[in-house]
mmJSON file of the N, C-alpha and C atoms, coordinates in Angstrom:
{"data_MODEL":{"atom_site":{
"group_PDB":["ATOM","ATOM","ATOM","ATOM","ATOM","ATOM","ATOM","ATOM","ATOM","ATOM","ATOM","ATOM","ATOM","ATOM","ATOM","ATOM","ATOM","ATOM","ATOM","ATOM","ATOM","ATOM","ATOM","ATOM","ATOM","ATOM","ATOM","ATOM","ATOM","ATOM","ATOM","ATOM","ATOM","ATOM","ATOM","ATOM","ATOM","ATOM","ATOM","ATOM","ATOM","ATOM","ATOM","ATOM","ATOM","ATOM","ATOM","ATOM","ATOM","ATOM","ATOM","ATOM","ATOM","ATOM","ATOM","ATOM","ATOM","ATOM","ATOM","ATOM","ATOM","ATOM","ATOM","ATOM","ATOM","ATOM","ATOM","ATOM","ATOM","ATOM","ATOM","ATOM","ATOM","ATOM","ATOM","ATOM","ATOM","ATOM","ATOM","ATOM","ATOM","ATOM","ATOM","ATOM","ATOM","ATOM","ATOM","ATOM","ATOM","ATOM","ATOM","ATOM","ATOM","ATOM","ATOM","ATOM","ATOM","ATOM","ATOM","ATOM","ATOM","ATOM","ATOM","ATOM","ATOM","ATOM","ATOM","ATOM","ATOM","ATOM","ATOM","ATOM","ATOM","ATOM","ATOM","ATOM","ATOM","ATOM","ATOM","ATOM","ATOM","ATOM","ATOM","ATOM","ATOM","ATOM","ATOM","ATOM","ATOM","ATOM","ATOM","ATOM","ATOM","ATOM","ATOM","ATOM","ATOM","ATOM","ATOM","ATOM","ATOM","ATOM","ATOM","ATOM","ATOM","ATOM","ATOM","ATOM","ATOM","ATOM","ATOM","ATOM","ATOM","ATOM","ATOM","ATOM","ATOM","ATOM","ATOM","ATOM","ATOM","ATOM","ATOM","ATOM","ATOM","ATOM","ATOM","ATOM","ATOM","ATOM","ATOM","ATOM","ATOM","ATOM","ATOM","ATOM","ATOM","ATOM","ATOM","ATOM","ATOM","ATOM","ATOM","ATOM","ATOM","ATOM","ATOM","ATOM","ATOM","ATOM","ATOM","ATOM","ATOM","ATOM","ATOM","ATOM","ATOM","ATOM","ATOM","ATOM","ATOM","ATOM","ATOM","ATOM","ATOM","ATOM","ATOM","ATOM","ATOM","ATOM","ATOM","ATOM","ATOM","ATOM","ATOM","ATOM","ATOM","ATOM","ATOM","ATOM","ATOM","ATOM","ATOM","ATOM","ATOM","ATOM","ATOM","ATOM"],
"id":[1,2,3,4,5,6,7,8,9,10,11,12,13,14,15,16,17,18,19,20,21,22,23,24,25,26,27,28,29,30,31,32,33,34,35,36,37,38,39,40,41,42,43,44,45,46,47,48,49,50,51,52,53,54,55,56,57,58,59,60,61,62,63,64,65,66,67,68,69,70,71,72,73,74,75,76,77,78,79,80,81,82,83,84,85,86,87,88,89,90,91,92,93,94,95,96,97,98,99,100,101,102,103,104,105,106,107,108,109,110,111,112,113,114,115,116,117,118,119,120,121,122,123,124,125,126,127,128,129,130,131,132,133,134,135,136,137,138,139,140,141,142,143,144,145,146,147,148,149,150,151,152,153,154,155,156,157,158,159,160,161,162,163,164,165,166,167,168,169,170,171,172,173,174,175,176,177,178,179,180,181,182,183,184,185,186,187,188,189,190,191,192,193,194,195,196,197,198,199,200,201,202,203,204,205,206,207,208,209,210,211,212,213,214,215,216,217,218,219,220,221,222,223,224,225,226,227,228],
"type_symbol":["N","C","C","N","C","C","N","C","C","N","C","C","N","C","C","N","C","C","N","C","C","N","C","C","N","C","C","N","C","C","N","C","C","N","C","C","N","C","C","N","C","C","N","C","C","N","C","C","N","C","C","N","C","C","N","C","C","N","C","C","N","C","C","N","C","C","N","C","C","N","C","C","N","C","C","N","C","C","N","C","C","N","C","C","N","C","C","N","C","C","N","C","C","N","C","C","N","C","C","N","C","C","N","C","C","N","C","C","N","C","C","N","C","C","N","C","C","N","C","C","N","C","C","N","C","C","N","C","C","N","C","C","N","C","C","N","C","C","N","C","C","N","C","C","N","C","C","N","C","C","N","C","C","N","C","C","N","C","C","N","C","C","N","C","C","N","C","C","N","C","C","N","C","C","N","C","C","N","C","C","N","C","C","N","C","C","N","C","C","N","C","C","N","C","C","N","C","C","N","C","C","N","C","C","N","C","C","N","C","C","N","C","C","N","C","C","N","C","C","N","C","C","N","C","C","N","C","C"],
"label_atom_id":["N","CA","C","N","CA","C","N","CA","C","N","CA","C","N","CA","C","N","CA","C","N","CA","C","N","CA","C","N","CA","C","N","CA","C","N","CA","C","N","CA","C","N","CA","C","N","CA","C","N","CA","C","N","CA","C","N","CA","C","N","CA","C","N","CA","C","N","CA","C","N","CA","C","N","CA","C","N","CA","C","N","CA","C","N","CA","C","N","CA","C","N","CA","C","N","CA","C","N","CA","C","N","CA","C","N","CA","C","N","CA","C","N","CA","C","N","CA","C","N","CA","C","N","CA","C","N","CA","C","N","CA","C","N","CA","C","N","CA","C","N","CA","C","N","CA","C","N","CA","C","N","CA","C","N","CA","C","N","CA","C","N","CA","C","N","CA","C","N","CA","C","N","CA","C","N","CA","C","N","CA","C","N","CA","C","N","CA","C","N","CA","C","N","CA","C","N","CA","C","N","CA","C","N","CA","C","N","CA","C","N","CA","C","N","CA","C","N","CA","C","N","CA","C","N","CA","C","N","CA","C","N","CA","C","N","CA","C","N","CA","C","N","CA","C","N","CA","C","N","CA","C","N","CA","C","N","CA","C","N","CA","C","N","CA","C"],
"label_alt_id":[null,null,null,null,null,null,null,null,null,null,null,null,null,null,null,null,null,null,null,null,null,null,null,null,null,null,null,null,null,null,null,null,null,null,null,null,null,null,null,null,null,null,null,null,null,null,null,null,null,null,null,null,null,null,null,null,null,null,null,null,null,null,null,null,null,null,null,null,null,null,null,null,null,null,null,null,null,null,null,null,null,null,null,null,null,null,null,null,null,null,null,null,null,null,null,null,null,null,null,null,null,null,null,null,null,null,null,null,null,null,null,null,null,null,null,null,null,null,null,null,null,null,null,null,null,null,null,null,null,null,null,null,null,null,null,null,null,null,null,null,null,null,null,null,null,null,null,null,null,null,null,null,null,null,null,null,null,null,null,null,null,null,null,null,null,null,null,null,null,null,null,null,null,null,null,null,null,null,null,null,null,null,null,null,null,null,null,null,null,null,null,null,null,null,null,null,null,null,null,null,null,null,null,null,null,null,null,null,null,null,null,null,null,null,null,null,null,null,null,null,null,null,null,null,null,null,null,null],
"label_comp_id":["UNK","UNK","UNK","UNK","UNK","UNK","UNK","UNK","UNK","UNK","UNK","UNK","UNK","UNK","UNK","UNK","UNK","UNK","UNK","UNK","UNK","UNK","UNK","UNK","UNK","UNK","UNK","UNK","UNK","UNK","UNK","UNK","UNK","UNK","UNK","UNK","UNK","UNK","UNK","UNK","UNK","UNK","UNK","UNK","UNK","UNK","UNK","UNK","UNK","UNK","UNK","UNK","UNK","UNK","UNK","UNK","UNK","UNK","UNK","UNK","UNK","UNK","UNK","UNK","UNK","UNK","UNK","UNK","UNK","UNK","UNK","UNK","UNK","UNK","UNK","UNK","UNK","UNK","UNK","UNK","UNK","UNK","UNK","UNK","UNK","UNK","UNK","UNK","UNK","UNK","UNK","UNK","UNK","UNK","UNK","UNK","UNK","UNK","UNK","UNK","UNK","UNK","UNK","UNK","UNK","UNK","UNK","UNK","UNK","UNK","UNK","UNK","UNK","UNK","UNK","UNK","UNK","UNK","UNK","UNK","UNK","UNK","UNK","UNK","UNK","UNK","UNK","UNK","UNK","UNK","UNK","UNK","UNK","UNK","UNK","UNK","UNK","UNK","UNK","UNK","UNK","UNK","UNK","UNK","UNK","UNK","UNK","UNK","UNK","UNK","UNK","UNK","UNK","UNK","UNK","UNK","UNK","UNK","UNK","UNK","UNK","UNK","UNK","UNK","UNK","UNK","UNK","UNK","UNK","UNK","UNK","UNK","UNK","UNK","UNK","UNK","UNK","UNK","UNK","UNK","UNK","UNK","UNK","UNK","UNK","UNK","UNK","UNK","UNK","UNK","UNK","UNK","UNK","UNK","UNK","UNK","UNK","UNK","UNK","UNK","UNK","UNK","UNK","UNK","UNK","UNK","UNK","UNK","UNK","UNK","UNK","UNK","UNK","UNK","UNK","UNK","UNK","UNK","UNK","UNK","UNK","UNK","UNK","UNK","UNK","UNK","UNK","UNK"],
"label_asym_id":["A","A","A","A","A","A","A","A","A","A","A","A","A","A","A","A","A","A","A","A","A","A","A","A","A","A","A","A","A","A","A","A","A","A","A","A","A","A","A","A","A","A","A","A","A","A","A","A","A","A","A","A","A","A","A","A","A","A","A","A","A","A","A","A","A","A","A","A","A","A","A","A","A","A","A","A","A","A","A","A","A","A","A","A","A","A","A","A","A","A","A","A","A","A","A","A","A","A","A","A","A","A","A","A","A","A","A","A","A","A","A","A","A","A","A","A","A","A","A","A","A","A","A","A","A","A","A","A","A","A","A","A","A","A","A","A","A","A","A","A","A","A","A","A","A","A","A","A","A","A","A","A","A","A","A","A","A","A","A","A","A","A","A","A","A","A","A","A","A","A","A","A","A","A","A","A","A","A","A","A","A","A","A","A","A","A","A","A","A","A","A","A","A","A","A","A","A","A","A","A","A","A","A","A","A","A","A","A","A","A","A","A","A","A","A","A","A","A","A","A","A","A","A","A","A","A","A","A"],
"label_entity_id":["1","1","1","1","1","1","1","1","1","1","1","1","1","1","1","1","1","1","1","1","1","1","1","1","1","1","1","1","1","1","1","1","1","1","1","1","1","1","1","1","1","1","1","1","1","1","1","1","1","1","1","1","1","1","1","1","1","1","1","1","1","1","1","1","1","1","1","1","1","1","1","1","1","1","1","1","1","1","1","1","1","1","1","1","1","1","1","1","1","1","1","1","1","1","1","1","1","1","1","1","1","1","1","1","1","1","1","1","1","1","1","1","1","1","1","1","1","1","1","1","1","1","1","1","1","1","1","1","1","1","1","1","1","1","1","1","1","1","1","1","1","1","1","1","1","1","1","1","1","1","1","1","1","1","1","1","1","1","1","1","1","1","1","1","1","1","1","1","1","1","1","1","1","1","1","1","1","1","1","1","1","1","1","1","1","1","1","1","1","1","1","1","1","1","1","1","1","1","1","1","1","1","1","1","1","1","1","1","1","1","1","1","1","1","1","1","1","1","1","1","1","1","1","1","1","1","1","1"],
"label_seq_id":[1,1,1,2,2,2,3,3,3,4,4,4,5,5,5,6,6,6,7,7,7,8,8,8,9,9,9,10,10,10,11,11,11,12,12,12,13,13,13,14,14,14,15,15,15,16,16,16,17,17,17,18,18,18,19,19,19,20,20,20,21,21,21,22,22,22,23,23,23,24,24,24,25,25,25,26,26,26,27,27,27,28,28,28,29,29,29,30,30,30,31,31,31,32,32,32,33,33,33,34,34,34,35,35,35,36,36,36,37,37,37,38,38,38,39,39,39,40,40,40,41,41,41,42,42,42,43,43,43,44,44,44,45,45,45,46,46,46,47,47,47,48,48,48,49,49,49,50,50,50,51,51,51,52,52,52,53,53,53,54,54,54,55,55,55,56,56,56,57,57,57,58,58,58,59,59,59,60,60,60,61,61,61,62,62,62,63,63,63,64,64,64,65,65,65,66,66,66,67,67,67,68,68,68,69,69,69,70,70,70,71,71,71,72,72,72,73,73,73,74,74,74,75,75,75,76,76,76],
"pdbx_PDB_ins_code":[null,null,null,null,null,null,null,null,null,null,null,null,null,null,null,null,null,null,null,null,null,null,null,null,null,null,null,null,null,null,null,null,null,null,null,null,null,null,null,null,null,null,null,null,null,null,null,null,null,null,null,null,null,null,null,null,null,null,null,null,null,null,null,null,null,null,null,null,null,null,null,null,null,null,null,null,null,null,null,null,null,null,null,null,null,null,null,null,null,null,null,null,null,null,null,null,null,null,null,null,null,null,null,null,null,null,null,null,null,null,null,null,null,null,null,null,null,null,null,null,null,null,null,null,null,null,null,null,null,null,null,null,null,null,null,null,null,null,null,null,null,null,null,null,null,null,null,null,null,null,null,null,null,null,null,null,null,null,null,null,null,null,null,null,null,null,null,null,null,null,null,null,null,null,null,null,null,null,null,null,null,null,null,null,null,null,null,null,null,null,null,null,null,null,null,null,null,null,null,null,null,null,null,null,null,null,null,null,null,null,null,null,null,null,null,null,null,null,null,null,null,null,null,null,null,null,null,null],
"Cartn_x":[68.301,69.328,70.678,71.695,72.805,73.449,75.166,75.672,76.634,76.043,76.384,78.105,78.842,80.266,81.115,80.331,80.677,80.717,80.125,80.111,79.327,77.921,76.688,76.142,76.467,76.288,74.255,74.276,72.604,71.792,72.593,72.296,72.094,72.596,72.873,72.082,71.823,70.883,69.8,69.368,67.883,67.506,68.576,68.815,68.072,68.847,68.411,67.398,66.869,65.713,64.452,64.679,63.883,63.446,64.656,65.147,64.738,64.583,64.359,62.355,62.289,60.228,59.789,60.936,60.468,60.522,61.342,61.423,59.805,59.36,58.328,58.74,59.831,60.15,60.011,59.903,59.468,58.355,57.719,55.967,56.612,56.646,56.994,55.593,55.638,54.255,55.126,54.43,54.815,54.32,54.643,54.087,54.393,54.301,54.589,56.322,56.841,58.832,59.301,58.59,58.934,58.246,59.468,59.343,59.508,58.142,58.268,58.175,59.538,59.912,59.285,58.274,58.116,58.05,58.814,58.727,57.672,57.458,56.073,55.674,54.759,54.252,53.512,53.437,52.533,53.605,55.093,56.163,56.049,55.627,55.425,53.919,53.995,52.915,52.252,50.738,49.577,50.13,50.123,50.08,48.554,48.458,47.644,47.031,45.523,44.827,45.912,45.872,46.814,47.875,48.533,50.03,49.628,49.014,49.061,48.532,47.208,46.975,48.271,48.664,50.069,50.955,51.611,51.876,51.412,50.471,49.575,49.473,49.869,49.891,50.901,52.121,53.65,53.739,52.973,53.459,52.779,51.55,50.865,51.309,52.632,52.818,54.829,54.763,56.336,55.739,54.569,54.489,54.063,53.628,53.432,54.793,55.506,57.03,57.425,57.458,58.031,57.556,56.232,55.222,55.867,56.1,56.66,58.226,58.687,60.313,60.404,59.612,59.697,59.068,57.984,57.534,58.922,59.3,60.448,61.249,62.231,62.749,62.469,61.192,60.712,61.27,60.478,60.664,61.6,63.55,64.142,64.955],
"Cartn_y":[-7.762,-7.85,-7.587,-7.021,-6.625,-7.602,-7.451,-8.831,-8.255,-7.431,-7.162,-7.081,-6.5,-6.075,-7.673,-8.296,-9.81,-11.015,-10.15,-11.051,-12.621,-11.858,-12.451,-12.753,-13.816,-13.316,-13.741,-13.688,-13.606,-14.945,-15.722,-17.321,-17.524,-17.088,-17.792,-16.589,-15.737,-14.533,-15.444,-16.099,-16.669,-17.758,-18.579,-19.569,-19.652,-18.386,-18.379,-17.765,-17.134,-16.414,-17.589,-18.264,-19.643,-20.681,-21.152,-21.871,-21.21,-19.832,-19.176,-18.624,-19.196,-19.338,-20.389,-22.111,-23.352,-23.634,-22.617,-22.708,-21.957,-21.236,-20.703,-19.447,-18.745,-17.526,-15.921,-16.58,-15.378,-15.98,-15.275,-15.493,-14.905,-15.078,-15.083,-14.993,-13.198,-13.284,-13.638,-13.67,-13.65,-13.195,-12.226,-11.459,-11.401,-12.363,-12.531,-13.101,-11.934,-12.835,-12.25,-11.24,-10.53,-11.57,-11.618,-12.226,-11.479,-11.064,-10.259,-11.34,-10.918,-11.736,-10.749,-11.097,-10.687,-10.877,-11.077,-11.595,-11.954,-13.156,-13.363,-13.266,-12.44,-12.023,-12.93,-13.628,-14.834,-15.363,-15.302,-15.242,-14.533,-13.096,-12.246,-12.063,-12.198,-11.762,-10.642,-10.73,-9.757,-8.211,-7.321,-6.023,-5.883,-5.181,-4.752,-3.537,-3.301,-1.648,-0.557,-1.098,-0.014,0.475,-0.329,-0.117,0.947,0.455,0.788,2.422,2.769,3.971,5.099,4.075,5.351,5.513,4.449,4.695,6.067,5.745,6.494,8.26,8.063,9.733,10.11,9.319,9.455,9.942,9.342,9.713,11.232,10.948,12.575,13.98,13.66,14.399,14.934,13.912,13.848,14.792,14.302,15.171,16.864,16.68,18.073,19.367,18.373,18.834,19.502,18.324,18.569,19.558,19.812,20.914,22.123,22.115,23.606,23.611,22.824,23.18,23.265,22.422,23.125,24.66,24.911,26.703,26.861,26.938,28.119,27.979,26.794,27.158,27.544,27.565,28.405,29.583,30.103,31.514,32.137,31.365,31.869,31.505],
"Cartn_z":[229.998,231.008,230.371,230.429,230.573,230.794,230.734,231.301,232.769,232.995,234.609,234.722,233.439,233.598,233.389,233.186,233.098,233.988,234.926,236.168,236.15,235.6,235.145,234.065,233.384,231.866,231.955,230.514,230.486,231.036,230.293,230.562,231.797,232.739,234.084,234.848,234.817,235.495,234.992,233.875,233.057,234.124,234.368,234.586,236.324,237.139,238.56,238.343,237.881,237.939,238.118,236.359,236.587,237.89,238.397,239.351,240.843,241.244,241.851,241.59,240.846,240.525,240.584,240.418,240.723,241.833,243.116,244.683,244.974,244.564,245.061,245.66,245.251,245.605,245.072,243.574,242.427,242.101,241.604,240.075,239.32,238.295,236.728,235.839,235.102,234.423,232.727,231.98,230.51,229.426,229.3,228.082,226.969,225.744,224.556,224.837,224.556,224.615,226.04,226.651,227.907,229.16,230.328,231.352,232.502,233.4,234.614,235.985,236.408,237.438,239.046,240.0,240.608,242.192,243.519,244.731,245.093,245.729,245.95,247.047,247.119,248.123,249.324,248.745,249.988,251.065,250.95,252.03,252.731,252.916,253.981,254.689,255.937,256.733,256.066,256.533,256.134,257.012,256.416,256.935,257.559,258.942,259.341,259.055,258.879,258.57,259.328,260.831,261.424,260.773,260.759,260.058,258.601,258.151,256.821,256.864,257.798,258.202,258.414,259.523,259.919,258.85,258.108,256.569,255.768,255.583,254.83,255.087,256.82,257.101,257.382,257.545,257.368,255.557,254.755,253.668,253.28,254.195,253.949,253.977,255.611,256.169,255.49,254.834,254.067,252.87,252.346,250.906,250.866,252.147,252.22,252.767,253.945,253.654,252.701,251.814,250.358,249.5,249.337,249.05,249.438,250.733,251.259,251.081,250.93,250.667,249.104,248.341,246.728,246.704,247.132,246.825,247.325,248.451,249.027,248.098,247.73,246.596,245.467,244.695,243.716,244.036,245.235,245.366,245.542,245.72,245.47,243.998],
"occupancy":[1.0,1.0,1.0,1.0,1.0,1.0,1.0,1.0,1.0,1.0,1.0,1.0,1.0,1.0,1.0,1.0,1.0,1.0,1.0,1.0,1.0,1.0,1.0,1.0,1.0,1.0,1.0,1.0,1.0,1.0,1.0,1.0,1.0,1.0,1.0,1.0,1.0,1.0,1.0,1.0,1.0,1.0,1.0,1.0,1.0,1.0,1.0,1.0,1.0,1.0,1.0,1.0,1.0,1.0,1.0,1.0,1.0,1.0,1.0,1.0,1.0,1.0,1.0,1.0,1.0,1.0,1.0,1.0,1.0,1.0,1.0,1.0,1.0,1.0,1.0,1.0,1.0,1.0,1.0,1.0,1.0,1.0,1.0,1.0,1.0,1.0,1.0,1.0,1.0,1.0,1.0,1.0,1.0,1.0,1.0,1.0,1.0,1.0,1.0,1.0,1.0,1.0,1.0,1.0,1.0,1.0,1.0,1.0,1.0,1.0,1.0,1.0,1.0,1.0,1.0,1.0,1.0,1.0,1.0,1.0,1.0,1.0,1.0,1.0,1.0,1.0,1.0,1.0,1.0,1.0,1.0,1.0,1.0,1.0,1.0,1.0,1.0,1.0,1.0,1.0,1.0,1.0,1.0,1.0,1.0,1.0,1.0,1.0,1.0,1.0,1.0,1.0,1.0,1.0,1.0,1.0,1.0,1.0,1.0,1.0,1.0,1.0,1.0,1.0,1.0,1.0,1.0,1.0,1.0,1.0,1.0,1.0,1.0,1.0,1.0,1.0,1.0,1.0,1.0,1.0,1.0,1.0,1.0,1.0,1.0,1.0,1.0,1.0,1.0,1.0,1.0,1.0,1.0,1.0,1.0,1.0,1.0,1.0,1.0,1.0,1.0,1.0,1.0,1.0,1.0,1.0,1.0,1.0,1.0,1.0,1.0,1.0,1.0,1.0,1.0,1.0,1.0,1.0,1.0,1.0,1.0,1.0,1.0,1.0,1.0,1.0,1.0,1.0],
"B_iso_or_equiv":[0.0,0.0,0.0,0.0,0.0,0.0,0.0,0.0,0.0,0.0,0.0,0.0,0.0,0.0,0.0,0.0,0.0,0.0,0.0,0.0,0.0,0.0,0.0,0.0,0.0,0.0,0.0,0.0,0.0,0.0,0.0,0.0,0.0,0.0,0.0,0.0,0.0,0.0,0.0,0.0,0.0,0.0,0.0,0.0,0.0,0.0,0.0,0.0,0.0,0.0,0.0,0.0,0.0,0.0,0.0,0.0,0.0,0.0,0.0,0.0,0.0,0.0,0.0,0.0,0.0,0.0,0.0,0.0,0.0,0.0,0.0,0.0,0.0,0.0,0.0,0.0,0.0,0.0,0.0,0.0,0.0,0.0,0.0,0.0,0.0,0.0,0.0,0.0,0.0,0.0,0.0,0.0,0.0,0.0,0.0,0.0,0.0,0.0,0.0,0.0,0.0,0.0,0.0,0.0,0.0,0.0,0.0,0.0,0.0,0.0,0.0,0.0,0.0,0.0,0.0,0.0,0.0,0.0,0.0,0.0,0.0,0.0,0.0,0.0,0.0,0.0,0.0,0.0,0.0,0.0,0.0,0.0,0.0,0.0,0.0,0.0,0.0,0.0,0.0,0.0,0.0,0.0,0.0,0.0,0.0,0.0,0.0,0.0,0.0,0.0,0.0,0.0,0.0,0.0,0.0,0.0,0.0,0.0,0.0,0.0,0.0,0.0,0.0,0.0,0.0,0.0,0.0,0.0,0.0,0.0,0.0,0.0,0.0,0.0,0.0,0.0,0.0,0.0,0.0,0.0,0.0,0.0,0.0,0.0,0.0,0.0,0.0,0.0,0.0,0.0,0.0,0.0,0.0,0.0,0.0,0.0,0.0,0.0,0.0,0.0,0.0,0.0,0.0,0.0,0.0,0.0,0.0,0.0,0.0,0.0,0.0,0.0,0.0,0.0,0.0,0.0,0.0,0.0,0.0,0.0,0.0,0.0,0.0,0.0,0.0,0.0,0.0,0.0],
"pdbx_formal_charge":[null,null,null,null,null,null,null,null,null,null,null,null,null,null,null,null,null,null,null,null,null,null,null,null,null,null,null,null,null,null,null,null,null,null,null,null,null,null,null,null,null,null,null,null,null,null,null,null,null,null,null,null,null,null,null,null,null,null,null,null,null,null,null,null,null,null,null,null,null,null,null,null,null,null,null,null,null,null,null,null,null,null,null,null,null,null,null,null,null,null,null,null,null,null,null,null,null,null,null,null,null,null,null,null,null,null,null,null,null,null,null,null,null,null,null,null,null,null,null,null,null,null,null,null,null,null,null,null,null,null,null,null,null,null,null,null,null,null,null,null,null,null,null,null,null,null,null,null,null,null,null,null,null,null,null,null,null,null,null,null,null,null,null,null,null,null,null,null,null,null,null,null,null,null,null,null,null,null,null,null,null,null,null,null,null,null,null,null,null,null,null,null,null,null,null,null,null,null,null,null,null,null,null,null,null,null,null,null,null,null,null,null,null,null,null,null,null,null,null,null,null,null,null,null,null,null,null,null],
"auth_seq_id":[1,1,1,2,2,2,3,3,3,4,4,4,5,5,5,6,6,6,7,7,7,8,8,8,9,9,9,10,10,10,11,11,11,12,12,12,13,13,13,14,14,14,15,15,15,16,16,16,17,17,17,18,18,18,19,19,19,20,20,20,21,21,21,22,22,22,23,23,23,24,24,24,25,25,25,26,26,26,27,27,27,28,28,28,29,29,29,30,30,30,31,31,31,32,32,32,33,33,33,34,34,34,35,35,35,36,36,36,37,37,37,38,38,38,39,39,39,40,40,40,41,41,41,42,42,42,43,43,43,44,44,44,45,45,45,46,46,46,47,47,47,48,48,48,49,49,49,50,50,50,51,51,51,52,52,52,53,53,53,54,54,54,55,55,55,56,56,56,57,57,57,58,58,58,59,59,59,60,60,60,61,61,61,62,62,62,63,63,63,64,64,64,65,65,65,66,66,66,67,67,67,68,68,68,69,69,69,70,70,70,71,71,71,72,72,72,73,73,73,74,74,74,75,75,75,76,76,76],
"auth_comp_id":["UNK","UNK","UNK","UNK","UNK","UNK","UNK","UNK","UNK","UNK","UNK","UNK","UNK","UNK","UNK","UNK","UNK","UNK","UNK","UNK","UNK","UNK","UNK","UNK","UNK","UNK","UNK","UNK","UNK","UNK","UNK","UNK","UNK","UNK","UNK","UNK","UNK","UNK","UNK","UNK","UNK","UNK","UNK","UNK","UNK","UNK","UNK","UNK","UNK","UNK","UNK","UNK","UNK","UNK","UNK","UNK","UNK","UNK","UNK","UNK","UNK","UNK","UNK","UNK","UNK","UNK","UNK","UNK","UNK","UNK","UNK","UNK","UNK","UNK","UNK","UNK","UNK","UNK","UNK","UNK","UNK","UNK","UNK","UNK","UNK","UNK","UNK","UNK","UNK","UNK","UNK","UNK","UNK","UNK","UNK","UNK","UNK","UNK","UNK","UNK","UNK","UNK","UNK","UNK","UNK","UNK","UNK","UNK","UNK","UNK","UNK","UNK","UNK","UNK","UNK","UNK","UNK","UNK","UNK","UNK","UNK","UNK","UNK","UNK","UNK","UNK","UNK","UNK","UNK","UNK","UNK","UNK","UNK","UNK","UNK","UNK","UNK","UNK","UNK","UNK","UNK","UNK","UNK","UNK","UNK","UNK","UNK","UNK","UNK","UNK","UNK","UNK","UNK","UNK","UNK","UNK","UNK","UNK","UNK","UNK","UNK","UNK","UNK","UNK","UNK","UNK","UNK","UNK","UNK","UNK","UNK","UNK","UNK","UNK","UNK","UNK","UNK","UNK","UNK","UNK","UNK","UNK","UNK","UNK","UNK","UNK","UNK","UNK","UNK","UNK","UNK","UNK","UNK","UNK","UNK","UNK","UNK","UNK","UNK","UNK","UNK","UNK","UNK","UNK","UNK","UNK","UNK","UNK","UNK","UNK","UNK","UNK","UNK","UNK","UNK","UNK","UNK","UNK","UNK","UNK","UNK","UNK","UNK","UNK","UNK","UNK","UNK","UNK"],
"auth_asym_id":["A","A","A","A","A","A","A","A","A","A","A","A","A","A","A","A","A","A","A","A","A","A","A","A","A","A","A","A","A","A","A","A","A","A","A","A","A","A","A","A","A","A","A","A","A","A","A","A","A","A","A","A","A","A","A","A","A","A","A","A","A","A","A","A","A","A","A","A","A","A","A","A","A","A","A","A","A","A","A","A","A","A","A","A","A","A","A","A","A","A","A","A","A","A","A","A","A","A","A","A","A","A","A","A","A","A","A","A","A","A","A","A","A","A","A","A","A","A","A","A","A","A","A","A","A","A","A","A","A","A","A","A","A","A","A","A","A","A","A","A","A","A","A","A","A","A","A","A","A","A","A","A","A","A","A","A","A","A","A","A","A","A","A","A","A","A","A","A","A","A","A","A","A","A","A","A","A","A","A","A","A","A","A","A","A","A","A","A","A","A","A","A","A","A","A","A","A","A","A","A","A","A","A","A","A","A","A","A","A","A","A","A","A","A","A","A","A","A","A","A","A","A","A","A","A","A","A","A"],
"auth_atom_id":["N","CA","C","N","CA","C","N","CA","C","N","CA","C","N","CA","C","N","CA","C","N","CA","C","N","CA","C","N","CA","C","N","CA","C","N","CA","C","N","CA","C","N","CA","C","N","CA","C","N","CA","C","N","CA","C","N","CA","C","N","CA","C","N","CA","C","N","CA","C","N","CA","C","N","CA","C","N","CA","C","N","CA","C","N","CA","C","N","CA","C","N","CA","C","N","CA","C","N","CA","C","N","CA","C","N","CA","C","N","CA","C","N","CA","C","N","CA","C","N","CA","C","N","CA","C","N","CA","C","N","CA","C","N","CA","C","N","CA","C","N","CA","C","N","CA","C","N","CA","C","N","CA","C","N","CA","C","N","CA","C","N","CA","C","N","CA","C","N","CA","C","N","CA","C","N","CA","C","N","CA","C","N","CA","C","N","CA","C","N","CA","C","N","CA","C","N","CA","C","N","CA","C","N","CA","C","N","CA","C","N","CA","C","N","CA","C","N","CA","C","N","CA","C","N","CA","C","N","CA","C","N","CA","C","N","CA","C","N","CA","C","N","CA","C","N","CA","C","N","CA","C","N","CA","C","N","CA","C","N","CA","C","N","CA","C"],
"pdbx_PDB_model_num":[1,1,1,1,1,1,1,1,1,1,1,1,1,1,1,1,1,1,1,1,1,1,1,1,1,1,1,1,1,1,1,1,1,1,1,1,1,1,1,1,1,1,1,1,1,1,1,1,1,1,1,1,1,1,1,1,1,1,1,1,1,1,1,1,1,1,1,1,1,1,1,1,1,1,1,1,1,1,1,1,1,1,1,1,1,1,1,1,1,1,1,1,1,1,1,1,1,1,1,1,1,1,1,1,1,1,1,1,1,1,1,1,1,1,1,1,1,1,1,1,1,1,1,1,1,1,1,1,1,1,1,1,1,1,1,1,1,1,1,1,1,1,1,1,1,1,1,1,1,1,1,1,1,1,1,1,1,1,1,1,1,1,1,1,1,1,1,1,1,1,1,1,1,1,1,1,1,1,1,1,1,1,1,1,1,1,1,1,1,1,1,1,1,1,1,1,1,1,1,1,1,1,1,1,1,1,1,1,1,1,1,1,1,1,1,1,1,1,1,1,1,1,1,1,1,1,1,1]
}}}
């Protein structure tokens, strides 16, 4: 962590982070001296198959977009 221009120094980013995993809001994994702070997911409602389908072909239909607007610009 950085000290955020000074706003934040390290201590106190450590500090909420902690404090913010004893609320039950982050999981905190630990890997040797490294600490992955991660939202926890059990606060948000289950996504439905549906949802996630249309997701899935929204992203289908974005990547293939993208597919055709990178060739065209290749080709010029």
């Amino acid at each position: 962590m950085d000290n955020l221009h000074g706003r934040i120094t390290r201590k106190n980013a450590g500090d909420s982070l902690e404090d913010l995993t004893k609320k039950g809001h982050l999981t905190c994994k630990e890997y040797g001296k490294c600490k992955v702070y991660t939202l926890n997911q059990d606060k948000f409602p289950p996504t439905n198959p549906e949802e996630l389908a249309e997701l899935d072909e929204t992203v289908e239909i974005k990547k293939s977009k993208l597919n055709g607007i990178t060739d065209k610009l290749k080709a010029l």
